[in-house]
C-alpha positions, 0 to 999 in steps of 0.5 A, spaced: 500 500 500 502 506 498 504 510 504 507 516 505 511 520 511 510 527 510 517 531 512 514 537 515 517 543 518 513 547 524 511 553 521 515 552 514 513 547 510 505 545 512 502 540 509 495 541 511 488 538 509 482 541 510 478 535 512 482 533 517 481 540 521 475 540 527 470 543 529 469 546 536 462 546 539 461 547 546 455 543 548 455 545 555 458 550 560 458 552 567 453 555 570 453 562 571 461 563 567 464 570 569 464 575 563 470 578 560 471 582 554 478 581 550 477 588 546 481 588 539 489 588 540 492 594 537 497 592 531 504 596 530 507 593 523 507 593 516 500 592 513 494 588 517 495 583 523 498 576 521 491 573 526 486 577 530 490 575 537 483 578 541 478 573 538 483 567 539 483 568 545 476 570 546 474 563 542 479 560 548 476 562 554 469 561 552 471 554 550 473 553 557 466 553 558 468 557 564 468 565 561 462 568 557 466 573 553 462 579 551 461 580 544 464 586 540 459 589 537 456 589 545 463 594 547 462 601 547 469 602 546 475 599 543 482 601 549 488 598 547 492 602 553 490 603 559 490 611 558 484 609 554 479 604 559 474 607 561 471 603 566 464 605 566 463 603 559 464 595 561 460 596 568 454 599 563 455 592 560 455 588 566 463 586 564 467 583 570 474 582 567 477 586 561 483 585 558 487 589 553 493 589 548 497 591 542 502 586 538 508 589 535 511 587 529 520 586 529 525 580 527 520 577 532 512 579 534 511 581 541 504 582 544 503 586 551 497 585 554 494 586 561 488 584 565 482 589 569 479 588 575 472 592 572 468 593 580 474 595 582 477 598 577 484 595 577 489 593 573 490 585 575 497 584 572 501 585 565 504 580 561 508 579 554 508 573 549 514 573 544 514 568 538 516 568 531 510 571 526 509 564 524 507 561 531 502 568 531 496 564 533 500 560 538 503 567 542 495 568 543 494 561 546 499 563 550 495 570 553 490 566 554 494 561 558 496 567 563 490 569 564 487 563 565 491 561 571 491 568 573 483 567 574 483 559 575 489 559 579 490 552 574 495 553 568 492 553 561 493 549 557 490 552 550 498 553 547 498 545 546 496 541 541 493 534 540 494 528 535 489 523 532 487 520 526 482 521 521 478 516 517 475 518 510 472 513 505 474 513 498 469 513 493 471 506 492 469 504 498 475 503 501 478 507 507 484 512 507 487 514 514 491 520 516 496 521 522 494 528 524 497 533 529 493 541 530 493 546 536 489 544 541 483 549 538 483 543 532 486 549 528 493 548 524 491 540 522 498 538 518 499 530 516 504 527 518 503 521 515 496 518 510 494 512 507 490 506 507 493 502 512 490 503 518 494 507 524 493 507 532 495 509 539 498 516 537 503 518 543 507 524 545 514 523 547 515 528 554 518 534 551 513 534 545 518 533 539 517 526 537 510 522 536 510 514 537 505 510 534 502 503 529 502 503 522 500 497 519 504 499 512 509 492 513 502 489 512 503 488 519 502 493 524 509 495 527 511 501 532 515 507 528 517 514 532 518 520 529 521 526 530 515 532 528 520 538 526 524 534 521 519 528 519 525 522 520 522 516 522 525 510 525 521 503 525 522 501 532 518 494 532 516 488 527 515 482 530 511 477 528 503 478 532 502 483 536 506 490 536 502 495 540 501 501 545 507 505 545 508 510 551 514 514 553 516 513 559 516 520 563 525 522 562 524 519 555 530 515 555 525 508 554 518 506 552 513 502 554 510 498 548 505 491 547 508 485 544 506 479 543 512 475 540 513 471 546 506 468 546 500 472 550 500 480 550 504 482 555 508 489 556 515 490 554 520 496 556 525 498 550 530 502 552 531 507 547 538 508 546 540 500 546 534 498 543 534 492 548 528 490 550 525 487 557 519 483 558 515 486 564 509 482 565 509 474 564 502 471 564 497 467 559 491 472 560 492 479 556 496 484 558 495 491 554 495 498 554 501 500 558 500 507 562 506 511 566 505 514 572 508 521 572 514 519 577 516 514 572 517 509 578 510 505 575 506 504 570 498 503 570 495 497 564 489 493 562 490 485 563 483 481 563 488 476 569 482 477 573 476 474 568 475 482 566 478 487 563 481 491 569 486 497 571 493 494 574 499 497 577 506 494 575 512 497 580 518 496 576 523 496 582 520 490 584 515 486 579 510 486 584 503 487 581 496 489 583 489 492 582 487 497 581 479 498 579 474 493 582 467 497 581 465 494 574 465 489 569 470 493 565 475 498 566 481 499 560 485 505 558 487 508 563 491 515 562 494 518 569 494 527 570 500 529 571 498 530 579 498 522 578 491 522 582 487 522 576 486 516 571 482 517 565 479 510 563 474 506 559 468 504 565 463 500 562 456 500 565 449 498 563 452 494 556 455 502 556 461 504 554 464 511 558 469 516 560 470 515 567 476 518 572 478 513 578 481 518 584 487 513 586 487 515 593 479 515 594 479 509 590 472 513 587 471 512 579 465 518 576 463 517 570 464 523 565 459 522 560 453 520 557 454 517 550 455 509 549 461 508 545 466 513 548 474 510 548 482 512 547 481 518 553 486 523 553 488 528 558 490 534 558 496 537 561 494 542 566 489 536 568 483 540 567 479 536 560 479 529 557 479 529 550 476 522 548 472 519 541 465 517 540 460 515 536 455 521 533 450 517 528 455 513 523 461 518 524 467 517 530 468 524 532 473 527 539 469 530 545 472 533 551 469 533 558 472 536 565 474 532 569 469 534 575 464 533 568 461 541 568 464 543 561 463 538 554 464 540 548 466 536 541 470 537 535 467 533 530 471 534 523 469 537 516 469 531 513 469 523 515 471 520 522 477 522 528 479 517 532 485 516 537 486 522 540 492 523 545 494 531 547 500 533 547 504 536 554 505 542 555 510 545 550 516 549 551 516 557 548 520 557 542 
């Protein structure tokens, strides 16, 4: 089958496809979100702003569910400085929150922006996001990442990308699959790799550079990494039977993967430096879906051992091995936060399927969603969202819930289906 890896370069050589791109739909909000108006940054440069900064971090905060933003045409002046807030015109509309700012244009882009307290009529905190002009919507993810933490006390996570795979039928009736990375607004959608062999279990190296995952291009699935900024790729596996699930290990030095050269599935480590492998769990049920807390020390997994799927936990210092998830018939999948309290799993209940979290020191599981055949949980990097696939009609579309169940939202694609959906970790300004 034809298979390509597209050499790609962030903000260089994009090679994108409209029907990959998702659609944000907040279906669900907090009760009573605080108002907060993000008036037009000012723009200092040559010609016309490379993005309008304000509505990007206005559609940020109001996919929180968290903000109401107030609408432009509702504002009854437009500051860029604070020399020109007049807070009784943001009083007279019921604003809560005001921030302003002016993007600069240089060898680089620089945005200043500050936030208002409206009642008090007081200047919160300023702030200043430098990027190249490339990066132009990335620098506005980052201004509502301050303010997001500066009025959640949480750390946003809008300047952070997700990767899936998109399914489209070709009239022939056959399937195409295209491994995609975008912003975390599903905006940006560039292909790293498309074909009609399948593609699974996309991950994230730690320092958000590479991605891992299985293409069945070799007519058998196999493990591949590559590296995002150059397109290199390296096959890591291709044993007979089974190569799944591979996840980086905290420090990156090692992979956790699934093999089933040996006989049952079971999870193997691979050091990445010496390609060796070592092989952790040893029994004839199957051992699947590897998971590293965030410490390093050990790794969650999914092993019907027990009769059903359930949640385990391996400590790679001793070998000891224990359960996890009791409350169910079926619980698989687990993704730890990165408080390493948190565990997004699969729960089955009522013949259902749902994203559920497990609290690991409560040991208590809430189920998140209401939808039936919901799978490949992913959570964010500040731990505040679950990105997940589901089913809507005939189509697999993404959706997103907070982890205490208060916010929802889809991000179906223009096109086909979107599966496998795993969110990147916070990435390091350039």
């Amino acid at each position: 089958m034809l298979l390509r890896s597209c050499l790609f370069v962030l903000g260089l050589f994009l090679t994108t496809t409209s029907s990959a791109q998702l659609e944000i739909q907040v279906t669900r909000g907090i009760d009573n979100p605080t108002s907060i108006a993000i008036a037009p940054f000012a723009w200092d440069g040559l010609g016309s702003a490379p993005t309008d900064f304000a509505q990007i971090v206005d559609s940020d905060l109001a996919r929180s569910g968290q903000f109401s933003p107030v609408s432009r045409r509702d504002m009854l002046s437009l500051p860029a400085a604070r020399e020109e807030i007049f807070y009784r015109d943001w009083r007279a509309i019921s604003t809560r929150y005001l921030v302003i700012g002016r993007v600069s244009q240089g060898t680089q882009l620089r945005v200043d922006f500050s936030l208002h307290d409206v009642e008090r009529g007081v200047e919160l905190f300023s702030g200043q996001v430098v990027s190249a002009e490339s990066e132009a919507r990335m620098a506005a993810h980052r201004v509502a990442d301050s303010i997001y933490e500066k009025l959640t006390g949480i750390p946003g996570a809008f300047a952070t990308r997700l990767i899936y795979v998109s399914v489209t039928r070709n009239p022939d009736g056959k399937d195409f699959y295209r491994l995609t990375v975008a912003d975390a607004d599903g905006r940006r959608p560039i292909v790293l790799l498309e074909g009609r062999d399948p593609i699974l279990a996309p991950s994230w190296s730690p320092d958000g550079k590479e991605v891992a995952y299985v293409s069945f291009e070799s007519s058998r699935p196999a493990i591949y990494r590559q590296v995002l900024a150059t397109g290199k790729r390296e096959q890591l596996t291709n044993f007979q039977g089974l190569n799944n699930s591979p996840v980086w290990s905290p420090d990156g030095k090692s992979m956790a993967l699934v093999l089933s050269k040996d006989g049952s599935p079971d999870i193997y480590l691979l050091d990445l430096e010496t390609k060796q492998f070592k092989r952790l769990t040893r029994h004839y049920g199957i051992d699947t879906e590897p998971t590293w807390m965030p410490d390093g020390q050990s790794l969650l997994f999914t092993s019907d051992r027990g009769g059903r799927p359930q949640i385990y936990r391996y400590e790679l210092a001793t070998g000891k091995i224990e359960r996890v998830t009791f409350e169910g018939r079926y619980n698989a999948r687990a993704r730890v936060a990165e408080d390493g309290r948190n565990v997004a799993l699969v729960h089955q209940r009522k013949g259902r399927f749902h994203i559920a979290v497990f609290d690991l020191v409560t040991e208590r599981l809430t189920v998140l969603t209401e939808t039936s055949l919901d799978e490949s949980p992913s959570i964010a990097p500040n731990g505040s969202l679950v990105i997940y696939a589901t089913k809507r009609g005939e189509r697999s579309v993404l959706g997103a819930v907070a982890v205490d169940g208060g916010v929802k939202f889809s991000l179906p694609a223009r096109s086909g289906s979107v599966q496998e959906p795993a969110w990147s970790p916070m990435l390091v300004e350039q």
